[in-house]
C-alpha positions in Angstrom: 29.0 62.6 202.8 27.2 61.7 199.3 23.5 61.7 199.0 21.8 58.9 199.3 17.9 58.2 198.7 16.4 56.1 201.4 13.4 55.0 198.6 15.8 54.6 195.8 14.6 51.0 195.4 11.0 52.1 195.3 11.9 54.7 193.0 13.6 51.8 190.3 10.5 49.8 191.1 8.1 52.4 189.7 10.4 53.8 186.8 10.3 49.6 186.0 6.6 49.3 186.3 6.1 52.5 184.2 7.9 51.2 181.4 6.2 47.9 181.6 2.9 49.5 181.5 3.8 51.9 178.4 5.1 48.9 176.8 1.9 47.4 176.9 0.3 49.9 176.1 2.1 50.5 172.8 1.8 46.9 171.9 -2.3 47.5 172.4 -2.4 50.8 170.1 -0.2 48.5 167.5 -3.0 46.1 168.1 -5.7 48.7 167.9 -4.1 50.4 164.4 -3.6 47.0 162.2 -7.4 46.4 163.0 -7.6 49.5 162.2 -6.0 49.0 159.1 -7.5 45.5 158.6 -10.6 46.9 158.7 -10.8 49.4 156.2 -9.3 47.0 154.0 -11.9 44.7 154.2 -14.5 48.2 153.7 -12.7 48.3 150.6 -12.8 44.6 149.5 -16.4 44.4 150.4 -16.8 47.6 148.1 -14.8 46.1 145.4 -16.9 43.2 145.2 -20.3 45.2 144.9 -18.5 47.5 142.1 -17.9 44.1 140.6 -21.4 42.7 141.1 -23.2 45.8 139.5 -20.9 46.2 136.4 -21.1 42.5 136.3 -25.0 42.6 136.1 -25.1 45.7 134.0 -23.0 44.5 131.2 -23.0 41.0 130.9 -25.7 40.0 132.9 -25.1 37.5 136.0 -27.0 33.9 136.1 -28.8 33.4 138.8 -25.7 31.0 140.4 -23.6 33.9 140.6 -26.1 36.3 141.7 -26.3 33.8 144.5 -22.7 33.4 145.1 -22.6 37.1 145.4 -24.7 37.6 147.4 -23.7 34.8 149.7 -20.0 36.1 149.4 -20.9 39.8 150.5 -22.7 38.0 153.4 -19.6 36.3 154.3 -17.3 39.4 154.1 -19.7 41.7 156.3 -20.3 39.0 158.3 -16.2 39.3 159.3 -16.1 43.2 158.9 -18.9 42.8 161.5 -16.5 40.3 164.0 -13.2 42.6 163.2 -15.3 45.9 164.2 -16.4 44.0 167.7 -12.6 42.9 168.2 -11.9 46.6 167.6 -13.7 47.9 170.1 -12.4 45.4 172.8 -9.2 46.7 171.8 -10.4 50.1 172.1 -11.5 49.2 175.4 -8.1 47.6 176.4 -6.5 50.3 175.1 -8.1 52.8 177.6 -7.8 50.8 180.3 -4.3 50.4 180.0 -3.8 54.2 179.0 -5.3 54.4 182.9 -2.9 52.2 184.1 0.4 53.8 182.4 -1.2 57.3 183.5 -1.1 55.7 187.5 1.8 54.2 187.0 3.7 57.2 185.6 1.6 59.4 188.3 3.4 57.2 191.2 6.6 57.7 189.3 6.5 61.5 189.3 5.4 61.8 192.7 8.7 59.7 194.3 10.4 61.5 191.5 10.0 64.8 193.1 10.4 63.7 196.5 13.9 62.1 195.2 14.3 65.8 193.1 13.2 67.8 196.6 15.6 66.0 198.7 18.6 66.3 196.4 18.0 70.3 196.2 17.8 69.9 200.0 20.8 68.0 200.1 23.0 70.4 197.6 21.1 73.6 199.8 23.3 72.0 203.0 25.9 71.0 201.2 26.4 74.8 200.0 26.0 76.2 203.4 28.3 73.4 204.7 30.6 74.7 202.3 30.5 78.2 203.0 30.7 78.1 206.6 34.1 76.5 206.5 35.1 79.3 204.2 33.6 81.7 206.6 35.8 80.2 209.5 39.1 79.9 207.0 38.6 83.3 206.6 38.0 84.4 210.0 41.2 82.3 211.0 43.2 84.3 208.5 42.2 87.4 209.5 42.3 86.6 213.3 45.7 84.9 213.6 47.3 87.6 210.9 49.9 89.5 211.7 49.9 92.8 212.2 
């Protein structure tokens, strides 16, 4: 007689579910890192630009227009560093919340996992013993029907 899992179905179900869930969550840390990365390349840009803006003034001299324009154009750039740190931290968010959902996911996994792991051992245990006893009666055949 083979084993057979009564929950095997609920068992595929939850592996499935598992995988959909770490899935998602991947895509959401991918999310999370090229804002991540976005980010500090706008920090960079908007550093760039006031580099610019001082060795402009320092050595040249800037008109009061471009001063303006600057000014206005730093404005602008922290003004989206601002709106990609808030879209950042909703991702951060997400990201958690779906780290709690893999981690319940997987956790109702491993538990019909075991169950599935206990009853094979189970299963194999009786199997063995099944086993031995008709080797125990072969041999007790043997040596009770020998001759003498």
């Amino acid at each position: 007689m083979a084993f057979h899992f009564s929950l095997n179905g609920v068992l595929r179900l939850r592996e499935s579910l598992e995988k959909a869930e770490l899935q998602q969550l991947r895509a959401i840390a991918a999310a999370v890192a090229s804002s991540r990365a976005e980010l500090d390349s706008l920090d960079k840009d908007i550093e760039a630009a006031q580099r610019w803006t001082l060795d402009a003034a320092a050595t040249r001299g800037l008109t009061g227009a471009e001063l303006h324009f600057e000014i206005l154009r730093e404005g602008v750039l922290r003004a989206v560093r601002s709106s990609l740190a808030e879209k950042l931290a909703g991702l951060e968010r997400q990201r958690e919340e779906q780290q709690q959902r893999y981690l319940h996911a997987r956790q109702q996994r491993e538990i019909l996992s075991n169950l599935y792991q206990r009853q094979l051992a189970a299963y194999r245990l009786q199997q063995a013993r099944r086993e031995q006893q008709r080797l125990d009666e072969l041999f007790l055949i043997r040596t009770n029907f020998a001759p003498e």
